[in-house]
BALUM-913091 format. One record per residue (C-alpha): x, y, z. Coordinates in steps of 0.5 Angstrom, whole numbers, plus 500, padded with zeros to 3 digits. Example, Ala and Ser with C-alpha at 12.3 -4.5 7.8 and 13.67 -1.06 7.14 Angstrom:
BEGIN
525491516527498514
This chain:
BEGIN
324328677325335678330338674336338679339345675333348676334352683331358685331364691324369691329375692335374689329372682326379683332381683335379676329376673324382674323382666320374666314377668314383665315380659309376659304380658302378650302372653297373658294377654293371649289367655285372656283369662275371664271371670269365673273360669279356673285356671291353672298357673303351671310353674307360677314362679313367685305368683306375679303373673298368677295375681294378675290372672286373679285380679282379671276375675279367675280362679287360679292355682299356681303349681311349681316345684320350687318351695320358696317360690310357691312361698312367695307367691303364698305370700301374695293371697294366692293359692299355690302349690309345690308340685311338679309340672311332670307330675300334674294329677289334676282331672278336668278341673280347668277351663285353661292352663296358663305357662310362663318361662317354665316349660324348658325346665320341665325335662320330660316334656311327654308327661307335663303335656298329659298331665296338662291334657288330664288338668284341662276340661274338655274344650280347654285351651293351654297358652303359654311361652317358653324357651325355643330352639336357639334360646340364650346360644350365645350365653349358654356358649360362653358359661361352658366355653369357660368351665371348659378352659378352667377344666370343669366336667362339663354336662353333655347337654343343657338341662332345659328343653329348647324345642323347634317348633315342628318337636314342640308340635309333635309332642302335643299332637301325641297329648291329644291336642289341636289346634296347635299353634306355636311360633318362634319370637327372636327377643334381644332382652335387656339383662339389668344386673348383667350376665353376672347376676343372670347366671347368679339366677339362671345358672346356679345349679348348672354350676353346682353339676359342674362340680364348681364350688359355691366360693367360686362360682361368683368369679366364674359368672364375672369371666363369663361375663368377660368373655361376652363383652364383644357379643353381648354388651351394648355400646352404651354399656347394657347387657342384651341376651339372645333370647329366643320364646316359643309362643304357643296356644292349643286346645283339648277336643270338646
C-alpha cells in the first residue's frame, strides 16, 4: 500500500527540497552509471536525478508512486512511470537499480528488496541512500511534541523506515543480496525555507493523520519551528536538520 503520509507537490518540492537532489551526487556518483546499461530509477521524484543518469548514457526508467511527480519528470524527456516501490513487477530488465531519498517511505521494505532482486539481471548492483537510524530526531521530537501540547492524536509510529545498518542489512540478506555494504552518514542539512517550509513538504500527510485541518496546519509548522529555535537554528540565523543517510551498495549473485 502507498505510504498515505507520503504526499507530494512538484513546485512546492523544488521549492523547499531543492537539496535532495543536490545532495545526491556521491550517490550518483557511487552508480556511476555507464552508457548502454538499463537503469531503474526506484522513486525518481520529479526526475533530477534520473535526467542526470541519462545524460551519463543509460537507459533509464524512473518509478515512484506520486502521480504529479512522475508528471514532472515526464515533463523533463524522461521515461517515468506511476508505480509502487513494494509492487515492482519487473523480471531481470536492468544491469542497476538506482534509489535516492525514497526507500524510508516504502513501509514494507521485504517487498521493495524482491522486487528490486526480480528488476535486476543477474550480477546486478543496487546503490542507493535513504534515511537511517536517527534520521531528523530532532524534528521529528519537535512536530509531535506540538501536536501533542495542541491534543492531536498522535500516530504511534512515524510512517517511514529509519533503519540501523545490521536491520537494513538483514533485509536484503534475506532478498537474496551480497556483497552488502551499507553505512550510516551523520549530515547537518541547510534547510533554505526553514522547518516551516520542511514540514509544508515533508510533513503534510503526517499532519493530515493527525486529524490537523489544512486551515491550521501552516501555524502548526510555525510553532515547530518555534519550538526548535534553541536546537535547530543557527547563530546566523540558517536552519540545519539532523539529517542522518544510510548509504548502501549491493548486488545480485551472477
Amino acid at each position: 500500500m502507498t505510504n498515505a503520509s507520503s504526499l507530494w507537490d512538484p513546485a512546492d518540492y523544488a521549492a523547499n527540497a531543492g537539496f535532495v537532489p543536490a545532495l545526491g551526487a556521491p550517490v550518483l556518483a557511487l552508480l556511476d552509471p555507464k552508457a548502454g546499461e538499463r537503469v531503474l530509477d526506484l522513486g525518481c521524484g520529479d526526475g533530477v536525478l534520473t535526467r542526470q543518469i541519462a545524460e551519463a548514457g543509460a537507459a533509464v526508467v524512473g518509478v515512484d508512486a506520486s502521480l504529479a511527480m512522475v508528471e514532472a519528470a515526464v515533463g523533463r524527456g524522461l521515461d517515468a512511470r506511476v508505480i509502487d516501490g513494494e509492487r515492482l513487477a519487473f523480471d531481470a530488465e536492468f544491469d542497476a537499480v538506482f534509489s535516492n531519498a525514497a526507500l524510508h517511505w516504502m513501509l514494507d521494505p521485504a517487498a521493495v528488496a524482491a522486487g528490486v532482486s526480480r528488476a535486476l539481471k543477474p550480477g546486478g548492483r543496487f546503490v542507493g541512500e535513504m534515511g537511517g537510524d536517527g534520521n531528523i530526531a530532532r524534528l521529528r521530537a519537535g512536530l509531535r511534541e506540538e501536536l501533542v501540547a495542541r491534543g492531536y492524536p498522535v500516530p504511534s509510529a512515524d510512517p517511514q523506515w529509519y533503519p540501523s545498518v545490521a536491520d537494513f542489512t538483514a533485509v536484503y540478506e534475506a532478498a537474496g543480496f551480497d556483497g552488502i555494504e551499507a553505512q550510516l552518514i551523520q549530515r547537518p542539512t541547510p534547510l533554505p525555507t526553514g522547518v516551516t517550509g520542511w514540514l509544508r513538504t515533508f510533513r503534510s500527510g503526517f499532519l493530515d493523520a493527525a486529524g490537523v485541518p489544512a486551515a491550521e496546519q501552516e501555524a502548526v509548522a510555525r510553532a515547530v519551528e518555534e519550538r526548535l529555535v534553541p536546537v535547530l537554528r543557527q547563530p546566523d540565523g540558517a536552519w540545519v536538520a539532523d539529517y542522518v543517510r544510510l548509504r548502501f551498495t549491493m548486488r545480485k549473485p551472477g
